[in-house]
VEXKE-581886 format. One record per residue (C-alpha): x, y, z. Coordinates in nm, 3 decimals, always signed. Each point is the difference from the previous one (the first is absolute). Example, Ala and Ser with C-alpha at 12.3 -4.5 7.8 and 13.67 -1.06 7.14 Angstrom:
<site><x>+1.230</x><y>-0.450</y><z>+0.780</z></site>
<site><x>+0.137</x><y>+0.344</y><z>-0.066</z></site>
% end
This chain:
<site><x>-5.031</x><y>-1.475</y><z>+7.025</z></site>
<site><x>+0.250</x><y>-0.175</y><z>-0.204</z></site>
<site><x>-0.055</x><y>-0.277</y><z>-0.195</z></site>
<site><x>+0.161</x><y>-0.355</y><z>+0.179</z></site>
<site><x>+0.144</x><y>-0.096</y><z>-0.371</z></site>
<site><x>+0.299</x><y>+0.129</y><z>-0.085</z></site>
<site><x>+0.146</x><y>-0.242</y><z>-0.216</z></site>
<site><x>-0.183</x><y>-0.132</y><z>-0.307</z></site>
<site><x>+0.076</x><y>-0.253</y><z>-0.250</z></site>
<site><x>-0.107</x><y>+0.009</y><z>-0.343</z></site>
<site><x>+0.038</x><y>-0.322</y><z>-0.222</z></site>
<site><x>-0.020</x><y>+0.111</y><z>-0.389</z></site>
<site><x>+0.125</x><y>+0.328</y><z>-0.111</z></site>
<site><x>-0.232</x><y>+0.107</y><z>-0.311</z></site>
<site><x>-0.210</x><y>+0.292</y><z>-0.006</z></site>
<site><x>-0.225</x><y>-0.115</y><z>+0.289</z></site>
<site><x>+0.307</x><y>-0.117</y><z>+0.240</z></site>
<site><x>+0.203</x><y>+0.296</y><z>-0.102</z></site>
<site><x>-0.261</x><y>+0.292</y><z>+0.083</z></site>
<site><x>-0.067</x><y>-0.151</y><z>+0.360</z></site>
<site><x>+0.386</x><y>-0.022</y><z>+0.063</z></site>
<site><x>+0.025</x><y>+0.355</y><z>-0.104</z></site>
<site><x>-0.302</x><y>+0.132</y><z>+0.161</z></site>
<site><x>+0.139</x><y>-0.158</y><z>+0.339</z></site>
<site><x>+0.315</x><y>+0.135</y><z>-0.026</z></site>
<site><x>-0.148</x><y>+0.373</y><z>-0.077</z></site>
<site><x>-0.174</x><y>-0.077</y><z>+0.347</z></site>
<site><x>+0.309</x><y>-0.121</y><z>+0.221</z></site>
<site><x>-0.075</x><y>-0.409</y><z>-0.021</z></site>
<site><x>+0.284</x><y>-0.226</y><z>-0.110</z></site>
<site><x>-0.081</x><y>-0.154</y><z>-0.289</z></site>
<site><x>+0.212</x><y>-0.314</y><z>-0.156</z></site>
<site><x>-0.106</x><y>-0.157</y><z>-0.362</z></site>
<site><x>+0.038</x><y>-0.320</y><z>-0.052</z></site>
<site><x>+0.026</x><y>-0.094</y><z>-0.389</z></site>
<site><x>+0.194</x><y>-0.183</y><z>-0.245</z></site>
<site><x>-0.034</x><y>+0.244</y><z>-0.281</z></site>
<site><x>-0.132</x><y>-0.264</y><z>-0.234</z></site>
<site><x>-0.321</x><y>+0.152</y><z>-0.203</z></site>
<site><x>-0.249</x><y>-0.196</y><z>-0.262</z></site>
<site><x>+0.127</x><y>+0.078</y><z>-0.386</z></site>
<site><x>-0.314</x><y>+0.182</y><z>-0.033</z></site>
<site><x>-0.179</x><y>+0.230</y><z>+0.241</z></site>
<site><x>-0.323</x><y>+0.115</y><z>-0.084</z></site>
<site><x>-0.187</x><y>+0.309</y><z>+0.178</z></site>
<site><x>+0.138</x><y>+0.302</y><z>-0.187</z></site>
<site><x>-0.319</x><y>+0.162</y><z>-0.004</z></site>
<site><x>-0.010</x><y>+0.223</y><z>+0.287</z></site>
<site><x>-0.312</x><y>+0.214</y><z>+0.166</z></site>
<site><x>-0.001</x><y>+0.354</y><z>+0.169</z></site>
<site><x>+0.004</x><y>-0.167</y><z>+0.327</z></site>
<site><x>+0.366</x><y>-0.128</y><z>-0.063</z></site>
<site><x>+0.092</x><y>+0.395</y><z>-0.042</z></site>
<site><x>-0.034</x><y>+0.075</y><z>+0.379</z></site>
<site><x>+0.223</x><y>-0.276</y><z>+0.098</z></site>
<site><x>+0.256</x><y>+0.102</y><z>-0.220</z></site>
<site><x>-0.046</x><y>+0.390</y><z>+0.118</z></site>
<site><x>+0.054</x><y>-0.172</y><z>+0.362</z></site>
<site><x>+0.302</x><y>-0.199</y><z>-0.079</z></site>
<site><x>+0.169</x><y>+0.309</y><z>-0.207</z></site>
<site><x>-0.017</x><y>-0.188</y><z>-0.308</z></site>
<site><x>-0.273</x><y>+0.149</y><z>-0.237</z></site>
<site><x>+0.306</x><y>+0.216</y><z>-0.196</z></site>
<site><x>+0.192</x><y>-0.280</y><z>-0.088</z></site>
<site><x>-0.264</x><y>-0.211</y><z>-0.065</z></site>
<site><x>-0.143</x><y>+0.286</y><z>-0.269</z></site>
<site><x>+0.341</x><y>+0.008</y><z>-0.163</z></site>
<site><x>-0.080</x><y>-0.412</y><z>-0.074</z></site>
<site><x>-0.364</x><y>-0.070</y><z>-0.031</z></site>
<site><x>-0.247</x><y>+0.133</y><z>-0.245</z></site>
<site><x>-0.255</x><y>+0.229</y><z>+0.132</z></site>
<site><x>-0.345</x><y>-0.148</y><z>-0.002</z></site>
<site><x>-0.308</x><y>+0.192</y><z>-0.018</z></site>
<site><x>-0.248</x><y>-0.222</y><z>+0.021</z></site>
<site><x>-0.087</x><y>-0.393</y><z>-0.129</z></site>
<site><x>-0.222</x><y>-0.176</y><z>-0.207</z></site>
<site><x>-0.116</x><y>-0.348</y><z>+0.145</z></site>
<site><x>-0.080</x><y>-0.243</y><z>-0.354</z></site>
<site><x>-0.244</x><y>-0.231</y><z>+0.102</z></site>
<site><x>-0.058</x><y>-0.152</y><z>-0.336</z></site>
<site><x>+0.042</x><y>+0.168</y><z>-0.405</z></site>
<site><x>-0.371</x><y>+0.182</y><z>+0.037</z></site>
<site><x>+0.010</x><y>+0.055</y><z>+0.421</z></site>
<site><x>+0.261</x><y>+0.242</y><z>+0.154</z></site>
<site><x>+0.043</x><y>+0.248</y><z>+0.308</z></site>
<site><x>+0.189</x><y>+0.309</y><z>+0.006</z></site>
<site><x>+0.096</x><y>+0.148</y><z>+0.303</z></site>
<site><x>+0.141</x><y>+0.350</y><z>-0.011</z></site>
<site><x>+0.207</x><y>+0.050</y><z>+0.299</z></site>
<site><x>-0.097</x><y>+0.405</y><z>-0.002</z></site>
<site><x>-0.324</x><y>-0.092</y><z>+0.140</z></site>
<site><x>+0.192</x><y>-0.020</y><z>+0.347</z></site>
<site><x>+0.081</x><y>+0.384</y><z>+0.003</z></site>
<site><x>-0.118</x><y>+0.133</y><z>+0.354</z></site>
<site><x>+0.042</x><y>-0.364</y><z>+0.175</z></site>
<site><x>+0.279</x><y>-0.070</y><z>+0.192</z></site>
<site><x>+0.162</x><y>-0.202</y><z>-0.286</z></site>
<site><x>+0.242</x><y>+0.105</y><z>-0.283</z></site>
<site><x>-0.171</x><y>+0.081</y><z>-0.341</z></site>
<site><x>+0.266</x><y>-0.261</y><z>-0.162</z></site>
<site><x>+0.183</x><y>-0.316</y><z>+0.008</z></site>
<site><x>+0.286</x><y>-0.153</y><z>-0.175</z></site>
<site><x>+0.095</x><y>-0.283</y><z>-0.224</z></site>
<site><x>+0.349</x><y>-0.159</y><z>+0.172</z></site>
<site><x>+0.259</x><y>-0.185</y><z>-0.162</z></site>
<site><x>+0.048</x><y>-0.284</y><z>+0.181</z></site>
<site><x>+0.218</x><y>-0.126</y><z>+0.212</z></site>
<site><x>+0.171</x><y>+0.377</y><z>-0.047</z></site>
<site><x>-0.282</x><y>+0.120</y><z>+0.191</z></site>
<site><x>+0.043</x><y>-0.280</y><z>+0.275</z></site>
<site><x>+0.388</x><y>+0.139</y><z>+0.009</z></site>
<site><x>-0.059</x><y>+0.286</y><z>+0.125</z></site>
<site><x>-0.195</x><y>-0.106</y><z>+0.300</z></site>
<site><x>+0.278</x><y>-0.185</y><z>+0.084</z></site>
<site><x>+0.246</x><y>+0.306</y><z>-0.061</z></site>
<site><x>-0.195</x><y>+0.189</y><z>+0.291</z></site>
<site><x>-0.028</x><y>-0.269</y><z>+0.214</z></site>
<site><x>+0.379</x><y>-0.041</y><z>-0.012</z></site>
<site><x>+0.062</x><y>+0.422</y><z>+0.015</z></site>
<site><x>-0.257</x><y>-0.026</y><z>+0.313</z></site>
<site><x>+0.263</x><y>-0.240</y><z>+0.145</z></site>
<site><x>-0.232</x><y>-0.300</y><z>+0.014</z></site>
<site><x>+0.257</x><y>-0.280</y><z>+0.084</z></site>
<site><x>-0.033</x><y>-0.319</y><z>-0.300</z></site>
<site><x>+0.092</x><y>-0.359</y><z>+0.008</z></site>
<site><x>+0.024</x><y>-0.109</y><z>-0.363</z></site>
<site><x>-0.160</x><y>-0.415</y><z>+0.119</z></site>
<site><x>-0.265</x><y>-0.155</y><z>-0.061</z></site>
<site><x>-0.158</x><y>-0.010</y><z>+0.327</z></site>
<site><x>-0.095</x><y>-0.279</y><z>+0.202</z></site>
<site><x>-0.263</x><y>-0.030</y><z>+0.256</z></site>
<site><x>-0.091</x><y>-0.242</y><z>+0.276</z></site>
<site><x>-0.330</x><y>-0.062</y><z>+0.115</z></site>
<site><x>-0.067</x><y>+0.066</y><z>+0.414</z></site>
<site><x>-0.297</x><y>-0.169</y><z>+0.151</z></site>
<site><x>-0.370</x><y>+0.022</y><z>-0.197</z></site>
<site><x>+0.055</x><y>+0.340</y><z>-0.180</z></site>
<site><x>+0.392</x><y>+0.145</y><z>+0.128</z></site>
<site><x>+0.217</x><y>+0.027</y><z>-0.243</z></site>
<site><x>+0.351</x><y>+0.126</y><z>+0.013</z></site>
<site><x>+0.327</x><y>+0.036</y><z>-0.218</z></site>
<site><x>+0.229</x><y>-0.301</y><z>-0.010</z></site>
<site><x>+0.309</x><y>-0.018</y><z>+0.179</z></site>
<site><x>+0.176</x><y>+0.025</y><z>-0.373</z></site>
<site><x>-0.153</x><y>+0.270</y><z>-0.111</z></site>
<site><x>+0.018</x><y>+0.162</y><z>+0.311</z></site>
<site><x>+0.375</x><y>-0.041</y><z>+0.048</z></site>
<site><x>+0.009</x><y>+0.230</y><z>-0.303</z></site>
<site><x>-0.083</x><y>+0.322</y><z>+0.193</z></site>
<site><x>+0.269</x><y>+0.000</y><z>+0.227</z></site>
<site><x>-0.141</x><y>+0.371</y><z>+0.128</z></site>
<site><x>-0.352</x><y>-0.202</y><z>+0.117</z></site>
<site><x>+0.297</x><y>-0.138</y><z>+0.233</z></site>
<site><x>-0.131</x><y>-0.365</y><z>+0.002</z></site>
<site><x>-0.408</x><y>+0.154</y><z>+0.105</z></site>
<site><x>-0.295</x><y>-0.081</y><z>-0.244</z></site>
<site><x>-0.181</x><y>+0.349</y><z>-0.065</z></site>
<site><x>-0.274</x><y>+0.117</y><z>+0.148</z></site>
<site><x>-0.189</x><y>-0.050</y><z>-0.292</z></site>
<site><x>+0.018</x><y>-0.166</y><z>-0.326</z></site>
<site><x>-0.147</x><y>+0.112</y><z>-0.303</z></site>
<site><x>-0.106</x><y>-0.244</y><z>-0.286</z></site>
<site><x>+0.072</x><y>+0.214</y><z>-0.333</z></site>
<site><x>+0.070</x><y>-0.300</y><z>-0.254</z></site>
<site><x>-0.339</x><y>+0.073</y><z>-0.165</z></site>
<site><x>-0.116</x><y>-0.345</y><z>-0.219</z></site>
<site><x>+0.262</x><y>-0.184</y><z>+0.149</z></site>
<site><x>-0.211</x><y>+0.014</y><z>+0.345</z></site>
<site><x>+0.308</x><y>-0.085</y><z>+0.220</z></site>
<site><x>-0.211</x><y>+0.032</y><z>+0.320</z></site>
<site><x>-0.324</x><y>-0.181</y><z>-0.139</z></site>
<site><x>+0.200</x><y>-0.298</y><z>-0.077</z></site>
<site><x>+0.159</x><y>-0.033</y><z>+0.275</z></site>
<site><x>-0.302</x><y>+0.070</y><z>+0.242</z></site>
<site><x>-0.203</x><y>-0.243</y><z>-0.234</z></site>
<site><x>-0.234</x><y>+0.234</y><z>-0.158</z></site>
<site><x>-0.192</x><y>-0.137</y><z>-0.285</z></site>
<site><x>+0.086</x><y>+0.245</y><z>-0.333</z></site>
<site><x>-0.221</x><y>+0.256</y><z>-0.119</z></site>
<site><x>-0.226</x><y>-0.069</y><z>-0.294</z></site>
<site><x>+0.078</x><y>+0.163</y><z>-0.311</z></site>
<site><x>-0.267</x><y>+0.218</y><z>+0.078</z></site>
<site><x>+0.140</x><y>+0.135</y><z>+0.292</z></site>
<site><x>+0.356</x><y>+0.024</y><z>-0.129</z></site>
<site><x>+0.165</x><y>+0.361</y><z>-0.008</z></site>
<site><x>+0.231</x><y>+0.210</y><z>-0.265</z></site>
<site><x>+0.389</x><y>-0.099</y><z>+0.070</z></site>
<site><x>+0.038</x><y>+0.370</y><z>+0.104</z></site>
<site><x>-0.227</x><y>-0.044</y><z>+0.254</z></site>
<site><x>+0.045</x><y>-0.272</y><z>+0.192</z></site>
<site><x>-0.165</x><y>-0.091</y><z>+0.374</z></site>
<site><x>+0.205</x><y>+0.083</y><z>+0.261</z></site>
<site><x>+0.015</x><y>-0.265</y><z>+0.257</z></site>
<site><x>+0.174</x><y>+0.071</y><z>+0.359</z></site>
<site><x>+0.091</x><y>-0.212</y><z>+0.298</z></site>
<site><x>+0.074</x><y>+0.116</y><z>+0.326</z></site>
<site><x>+0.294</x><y>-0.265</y><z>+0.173</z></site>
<site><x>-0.174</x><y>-0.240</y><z>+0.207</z></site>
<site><x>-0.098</x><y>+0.079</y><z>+0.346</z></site>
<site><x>-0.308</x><y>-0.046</y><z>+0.209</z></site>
<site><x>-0.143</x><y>+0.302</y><z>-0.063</z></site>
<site><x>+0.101</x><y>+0.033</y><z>-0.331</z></site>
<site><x>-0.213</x><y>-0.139</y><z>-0.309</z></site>
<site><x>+0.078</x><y>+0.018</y><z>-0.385</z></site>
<site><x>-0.189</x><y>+0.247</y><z>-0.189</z></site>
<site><x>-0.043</x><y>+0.118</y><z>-0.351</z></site>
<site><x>-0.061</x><y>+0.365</y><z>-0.177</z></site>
<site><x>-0.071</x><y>+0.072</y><z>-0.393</z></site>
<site><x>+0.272</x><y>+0.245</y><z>-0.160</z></site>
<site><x>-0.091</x><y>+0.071</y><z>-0.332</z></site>
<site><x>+0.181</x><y>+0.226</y><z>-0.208</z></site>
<site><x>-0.149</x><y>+0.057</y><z>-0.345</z></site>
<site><x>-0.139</x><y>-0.217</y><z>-0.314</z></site>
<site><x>-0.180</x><y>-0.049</y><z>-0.290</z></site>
<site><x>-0.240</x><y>-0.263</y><z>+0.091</z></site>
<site><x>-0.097</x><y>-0.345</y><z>-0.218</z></site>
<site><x>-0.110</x><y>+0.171</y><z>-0.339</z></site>
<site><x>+0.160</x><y>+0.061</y><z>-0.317</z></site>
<site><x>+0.135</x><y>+0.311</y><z>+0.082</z></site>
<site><x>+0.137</x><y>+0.259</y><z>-0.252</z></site>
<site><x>+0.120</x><y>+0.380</y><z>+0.103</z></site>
<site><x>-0.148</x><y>+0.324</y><z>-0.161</z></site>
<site><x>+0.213</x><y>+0.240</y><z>-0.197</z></site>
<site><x>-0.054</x><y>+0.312</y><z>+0.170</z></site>
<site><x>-0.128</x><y>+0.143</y><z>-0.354</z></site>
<site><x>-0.297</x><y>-0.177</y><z>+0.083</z></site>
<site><x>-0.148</x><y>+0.205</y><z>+0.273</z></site>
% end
């Protein structure tokens, strides 16, 4: 049966926005991202996991990613000067997962999400996107932002996809109270909030889309000389 949404709006276009759009293209859906291309003078989360390395094999990316990241073994989690765990990522041979990770430059690494998205022909509105609240929990683009996309041909979506990470576009505008710190996740892997347009039947819902990082400790890579 095919799937009713065929057009899909994606506000923020990092490494989270940018793999849906691409991944929706690869499958036939038309994806638009909405983003001003304005980024934070430092982005942390360059220390990747082997379940990042999948993604990137899906994508068509790992190659060029190689020829920019350093390879990464395994990690070493520093809880204190006499308390640490190593983690060496070999112990995943015969799983299902890669046996390595990387350490990305960043935002070179967020570039070239963005690169496929745009060789994918996922269409891009460089904005900062504005939404409209419809009812208790619709939301929808505004008629500005909207107006952008002249190929959406004046229709809203079917479905709008919160990828703005800690900016929490949708949770502010539905009211949400924030996260506690506790709860708070890596820039890299933000919560993906999505909104179908407003109808009767139709409700706003939310999924998790989390790439890859390297958690709340002190985190410092091992050489590969040390295993």
């Amino acid at each position: 049966m095919r799937s009713s949404i065929q057009t899909v709006g994606i506000i923020g276009s990092g490494p989270s926005g940018a793999t849906l759009a691409s991944l929706l293209a690869m499958k036939g859906v038309d994806a638009t991202l909405f983003d001003d291309g304005r980024r934070p003078d430092l982005i942390v989360g360059e220390s990747l996991i082997p379940a990042i390395v999948p993604v990137l094999r899906k994508l068509g990316l790992e190659e060029r990613a190689a020829a920019i990241c350093q390879h990464k073994p395994g990690v070493t989690f520093t809880l204190d000067e006499s308390e640490k765990i190593e983690f060496c990522f070999q112990s995943l041979a015969g799983t299902i997962m890669p046996t390595y990770a990387y350490n990305a430059p960043r935002p070179a690494f967020d570039n070239l999400f963005d690169q496929r998205a745009d060789e994918l022909g996922v269409k891009r509105v460089k904005t900062r996107a504005k939404i409209e609240r419809v009812g208790v929990d619709g939301l929808r683009l505004a008629e500005e932002t909207l107006s952008q996309a002249p190929w959406l041909q004046g229709r809203q979506p079917d479905l709008i996809v919160d990828s703005t990470g800690r900016t929490r576009l949708f949770a502010h505008a539905l009211e949400f109270p924030p996260k506690s710190a506790r709860a708070r996740t890596c820039p890299i892997s933000p919560t993906t909030k999505a909104s179908r347009k407003t109808s009767r039947a139709d409700r706003s819902s939310s999924a998790g889309s989390r790439l890859a990082g390297a958690g709340a400790f002190r985190c410092r890579d091992v050489s590969p000389l040390a295993w």
